[in-house]
Phi, psi and omega in degrees: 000308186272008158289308177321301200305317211294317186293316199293316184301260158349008143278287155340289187311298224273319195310333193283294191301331174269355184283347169298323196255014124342290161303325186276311132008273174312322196271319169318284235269329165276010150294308213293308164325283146039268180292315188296253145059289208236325189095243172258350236287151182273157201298329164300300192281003175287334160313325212269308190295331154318290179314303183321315186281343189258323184276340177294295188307319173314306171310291205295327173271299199308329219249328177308312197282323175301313118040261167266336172265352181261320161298353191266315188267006177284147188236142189005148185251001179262344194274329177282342173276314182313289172320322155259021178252328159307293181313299178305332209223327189305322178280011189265350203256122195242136166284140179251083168286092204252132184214155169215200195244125179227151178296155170234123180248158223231165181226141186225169178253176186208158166284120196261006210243352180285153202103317230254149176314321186251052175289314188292299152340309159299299187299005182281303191269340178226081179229158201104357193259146172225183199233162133294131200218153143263124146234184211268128174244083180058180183244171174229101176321120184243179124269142233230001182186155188210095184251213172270158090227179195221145174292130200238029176187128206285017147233053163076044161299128177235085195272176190182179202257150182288323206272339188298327183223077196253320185286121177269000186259032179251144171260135191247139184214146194243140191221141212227177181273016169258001185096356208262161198246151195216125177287133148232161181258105188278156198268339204174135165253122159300148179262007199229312185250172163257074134202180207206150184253135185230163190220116166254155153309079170182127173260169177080006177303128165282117194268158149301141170263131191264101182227307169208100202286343179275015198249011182283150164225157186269145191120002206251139205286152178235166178222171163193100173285137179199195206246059194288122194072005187079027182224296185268132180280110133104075149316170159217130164233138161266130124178264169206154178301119171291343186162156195219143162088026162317151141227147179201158192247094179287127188241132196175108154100035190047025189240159188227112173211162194248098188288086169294153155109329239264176177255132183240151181217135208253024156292148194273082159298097203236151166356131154109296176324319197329114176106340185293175173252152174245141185254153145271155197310002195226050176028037195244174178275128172254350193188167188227112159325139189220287167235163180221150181263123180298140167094332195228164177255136200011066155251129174198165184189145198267139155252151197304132160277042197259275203304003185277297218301004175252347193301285156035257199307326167304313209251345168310289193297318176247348183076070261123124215237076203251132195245106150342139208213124170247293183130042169261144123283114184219199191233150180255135197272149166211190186296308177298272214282343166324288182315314201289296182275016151090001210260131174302348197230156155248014182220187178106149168276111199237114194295145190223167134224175204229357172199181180262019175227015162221088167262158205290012177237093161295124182337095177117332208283155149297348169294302176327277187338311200257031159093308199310170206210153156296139150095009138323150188211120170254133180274341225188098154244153219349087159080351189235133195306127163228151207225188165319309184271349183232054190300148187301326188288317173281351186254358180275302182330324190258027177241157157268158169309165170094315190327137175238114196251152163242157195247108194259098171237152189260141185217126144075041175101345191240181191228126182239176174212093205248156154275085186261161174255109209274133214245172168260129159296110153302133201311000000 
């Protein structure tokens, strides 16, 4: 037993002393550290610098984490522009809302045998049975169609698709993202393209700014706002032009027309989008939603606002949408259907027609005057060659009614060269 104590005393002892000359150990060596450091410098100001040096660094991590948190949370600078090109542009951007008074019907039960010579007979073996029947309890005004537009003036000019306001027995009303509701009017239907000018009473309206659709190129980022499915109001889709210079053939507002020309783009353009504008990244409009392919994923396509701005300009000045008019039908030649059909040119608009109720000359036409003929080929119109990129219907477009153009046309083997006076085309 007092061996046990000695060794437990001794254990104690030797753990004390090292852990002392441990301590000292340590303490030598942040002398010695120190000493290097500072030198002779006396112990207050080392104090002082010691302090200085431990808050530069506390700032210094401090300022690291601030930083890094501050990058974290900032966000894409193309994404953050997107945003505020919404914000900037989203109240000019409108729902076209068309309703009109349709009957409600109400649903009752009825005796179906009452009235009839053997009513009282029946209620003998059936009685109490009635039938469900509807009839009608007055009408209630609905809605009955829902698109897009956008302000193009600030006394309350609106353009859209034509097919958006096709109906006439109908009221039309514009609803802006602030809630407020407005009758509007349409002022023109272009008769050639799928768009319209529609009018609310209200000034000091901020309009879009529009700008030049001949400057697009593919790959290039889009935005494209609407009224989607008729439900959801100013939707936003990203994304980029897929290809330029479409033609497809469109259906919307029970009318079927032929879209030349067009912007096709993969931003999800859905029922309801019609009319809205798709902007570029400097917020301006390059196009007017038009159409989307039922069946297929993110195809949609715009028409250039190039082809608006004179509708625009028309209906400022005349009130009205006056379209130049020559009267041809025809097909635009290229290198394949040239070959295909036995034809000496690979260009040219070459007139066809397609029925006896659609002839390739129209009755009356400024073509009619000047002679043209089926199976006639315009090579030329005034002075400019036509082609795939230059089609006869877009080179009529940037004339006015009145206007007198000449035509280089091949007939029966020879290149003749006649005039016409372009007349206003009618609905």
């Amino acid at each position: 037993m007092p061996n046990t104590r000695k060794v437990l005393l001794m254990t104690i002892l030797t753990s004390l002393i090292t852990s002392i000359l441990v301590a000292g150990l340590i303490v030598g060596f942040f002398r010695v550290d120190i000493l290097n450091k500072f030198g002779k410098i006396p112990p207050s100001i080392i104090r002082e610098i010691v302090k200085v040096e431990t808050d530069q660094k506390i700032i210094e991590e401090l300022e690291k984490i601030k930083n890094l948190s501050s990058r974290d949370s900032s966000r894409d600078p193309r994404e953050e522009k997107i945003i505020n090109l919404v914000k900037k542009t989203g109240g000019s951007v409108v729902n076209v809302i068309a309703s009109k008074d349709l009957p409600v019907f109400e649903q009752s039960f009825v005796n179906p045998f009452e009235g009839t010579p053997n009513a009282d007979f029946f209620k003998q073996f059936f009685p109490g049975f009635q039938v469900p029947q509807s009839r009608q309890k007055g009408t209630e005004k609905q809605q009955v169609s829902a698109g897009t537009g956008f302000i193009v003036s600030s006394d309350g000019l609106i353009l859209t698709n034509k097919h958006v306001v096709s109906l006439d027995d109908v009221e039309y009303t514009v609803l802006n993202n602030k809630g407020e509701k407005f009758p509007a009017k349409v002022l023109a239907r272009d008769p050639v393209q799928d768009l319209a000018i529609i009018k609310i009473e209200k000034n000091n309206l901020t309009s879009l700014v529009l700008g030049d659709s001949e400057k697009l190129e593919v790959g290039q980022t889009i935005i494209a706002i609407g009224n989607a499915l008729g439900e959801f109001e100013n939707s936003v889709s990203v994304g980029v032009i897929s290809g330029l210079k479409r033609n497809i053939s469109a259906s919307g507002g029970g009318v079927t027309e032929s879209l030349e020309n067009i912007i096709q783009t993969d931003a999800a353009i859905n029922q309801g989008n019609s009319g809205g504008p798709l902007l570029n990244l400097d917020g301006e409009v390059i196009g007017i939603n038009a159409a989307t392919v039922i069946g297929a994923q993110n195809i949609g396509f715009a028409i250039p606002i190039n082809n608006a701005k004179k509708d625009i300009a028309s209906v400022k000045v005349t009130g009205k949408i006056s379209y130049p008019f020559l009267g041809v039908r025809y097909t635009i030649l290229n290198k394949e259907n040239s070959a295909k059909n036995n034809l000496s040119v690979e260009y040219g608009a070459w007139i066809r027609g397609n029925s006896s109720t659609e002839p390739a000359v129209t009755p009356g036409s400024p073509a009619e005057k000047a002679g043209l003929k089926e199976n006639d080929i315009i090579l030329e119109f005034d002075g400019i060659k036509i082609t795939e990129e230059n089609p006869l219907n877009k080179l009529v477009g940037k004339k006015s009614v009145g206007d007198t153009i000449n035509l280089k046309v091949l007939k029966g083997g020879k290149e003749v060269t006649v005039k016409v006076i372009l007349k206003e085309r009618k609905n």
